[in-house]
Every structure is written in structure tokens, then in C-alpha cells.
N, C-alpha and C positions, 0 to 999 in steps of 0.2 A: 455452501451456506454463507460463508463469510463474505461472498462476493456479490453476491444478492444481498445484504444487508446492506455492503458498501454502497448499493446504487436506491437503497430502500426499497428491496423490492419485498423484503421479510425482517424478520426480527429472530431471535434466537437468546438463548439465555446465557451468560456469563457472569464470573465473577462481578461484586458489586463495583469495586473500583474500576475494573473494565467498561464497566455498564457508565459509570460517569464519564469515563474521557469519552469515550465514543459516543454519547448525547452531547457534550460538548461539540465532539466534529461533526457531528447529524448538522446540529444549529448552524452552523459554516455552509453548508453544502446547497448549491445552486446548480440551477437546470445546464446542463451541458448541449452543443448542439452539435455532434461530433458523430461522424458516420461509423457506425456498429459492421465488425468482422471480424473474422476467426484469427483469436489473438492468443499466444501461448502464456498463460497468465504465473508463469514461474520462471522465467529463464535464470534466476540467479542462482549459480552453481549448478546447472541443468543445458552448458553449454560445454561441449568437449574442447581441448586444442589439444594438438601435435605438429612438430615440424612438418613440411610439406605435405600439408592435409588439412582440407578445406574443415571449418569449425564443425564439430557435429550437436545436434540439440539433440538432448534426450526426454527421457520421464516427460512427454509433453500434456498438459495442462490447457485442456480447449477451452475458451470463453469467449462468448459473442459480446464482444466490446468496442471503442476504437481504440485505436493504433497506442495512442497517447497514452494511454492506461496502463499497457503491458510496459512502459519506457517508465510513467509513471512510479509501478511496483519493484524495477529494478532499483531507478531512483532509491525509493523508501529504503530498500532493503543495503544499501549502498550508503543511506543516513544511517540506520540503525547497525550495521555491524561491518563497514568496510571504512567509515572515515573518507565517506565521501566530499567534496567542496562543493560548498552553495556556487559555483562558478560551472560547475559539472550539472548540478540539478537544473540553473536557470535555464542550460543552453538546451537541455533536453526535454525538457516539458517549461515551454516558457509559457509568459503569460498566465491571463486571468483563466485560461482554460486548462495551461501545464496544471496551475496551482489546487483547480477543481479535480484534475485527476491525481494528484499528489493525496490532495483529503481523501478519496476515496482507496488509495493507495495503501495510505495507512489505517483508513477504515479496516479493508480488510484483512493488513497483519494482523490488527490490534482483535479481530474479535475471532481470528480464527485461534492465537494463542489459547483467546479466553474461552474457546471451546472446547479445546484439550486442555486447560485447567479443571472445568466444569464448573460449572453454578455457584458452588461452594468452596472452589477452590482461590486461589491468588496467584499472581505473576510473581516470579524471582525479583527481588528489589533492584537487582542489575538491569534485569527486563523493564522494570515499572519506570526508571531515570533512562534508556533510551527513549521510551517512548513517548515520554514526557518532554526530553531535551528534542524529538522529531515533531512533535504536536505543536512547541514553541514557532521551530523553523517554517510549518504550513501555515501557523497562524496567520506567521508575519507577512507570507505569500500574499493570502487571499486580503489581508490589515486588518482583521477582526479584531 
């Protein structure tokens, strides 16, 4: 649900302050022209390592996206809770197209939380200032 919202394809109900930021990135978000294919749309924390043994992905997460998007959502996810460097997001979703799938990146953290909040519910205040302080960072991408 959350990822079809990201691309507008649906809407869905969340918390009210939810519902503002993400009209907010609605109003950002422009036509991409980026070729759609089967993208694993979670890789963060859903990638295995061990010594001598090739990385394994798990729990996979199919989405007909481009490429950009799945790099995009690690990105997000990589602002909001790994302390990621704006030097790390530029090079991996660059440009005005990185910066479109960045929006929709965070689109879809921001409204899958607010789905398992529910309607009536709210995001933890820790929650509500990453998101906030990651909303800032896309902003400035796209220069809204």
C-alpha cells in the first residue's frame, strides 16, 4: 500500500500529522522516466554477510519499480536510522531523478509507519524528528 501511494497510484489513511508531511512530498513529486523492473524494495537489514560466503538476501520484497528506487529506499532508510552522509546518498541516487526517487522513498517509509500507527494513531516524537530532519534533506535535493 505504501508503495503505490509513493508513486500515486492510491491513497490510504494515516495518522493526521502523517497525512501533512506526506501532502507536503505529494506537492515535490514529478513524473520520472526510469525503466520499471523487479526490484527488491527492503534490502535494509534483509541482506546476510559471513566470512567466505557470497552476501545472501533474504525476506525479499518484490516491486515493479526502477532500479533507482530500491538504492533510493536503502538511501532513506540509511538517513533515518544509520547516520548516513549526504556524500553517500548523492553518489547513489544522484541527480534530479536520484532526488525523485529519494521523495518517493521516503514517501513510502513515512506512510507505511503511518499505517501500522492507524488513522488515529501518531508517530513516536523520535520518529516524527527523523522524519522531519530526512524531509528537510530531499527537500533541498529536489530545491523546493
Amino acid at each position: 500500500m505504501a508503495d503505490r501511494v509513493a508513486w500515486g497510484e492510491t491513497t490510504t489513511e494515516v495518522p493526521a500529522q502523517v497525512e501533512r508531511l506526506v501532502t507536503r512530498l505529494q506537492a515535490l513529486r514529478e513524473p520520472v522516466d526510469a525503466r520499471a523492473q523487479l526490484i527488491h524494495g527492503d534490502l535494509t537489514g534483509n541482506v546476510l554477510f559471513a566470512p567466505g560466503h557470497a552476501p545472501a538476501i533474504i525476506d525479499f520484497s518484490p516491486y515493479w519499480r526502477p532500479v533507482a528506487y530500491a538504492d533510493a529506499i536503502v538511501m532513506v532508510d540509511g538517513l533515518l536510522y544509520h547516520e548516513v552522509g549526504a556524500r553517500l546518498v548523492d553518489s547513489a541516487v544522484p541527480g534530479a531523478e536520484g532526488a525523485q526517487m529519494l521523495l518517493r522513498a521516503l514517501i513510502f517509509r513515512l506512510v507505511a509507519l503511518g499505517v501500522l500507527a492507524g488513522p488515529g494513531g501518531a508517530l513516536a516524537e523520535e520518529e516524527w524528528i527523523r522524519f522531519t530532519r530526512v524531509f528537510q534533506f530531499v527537500e533541498e535535493r529536489i530545491g523546493g
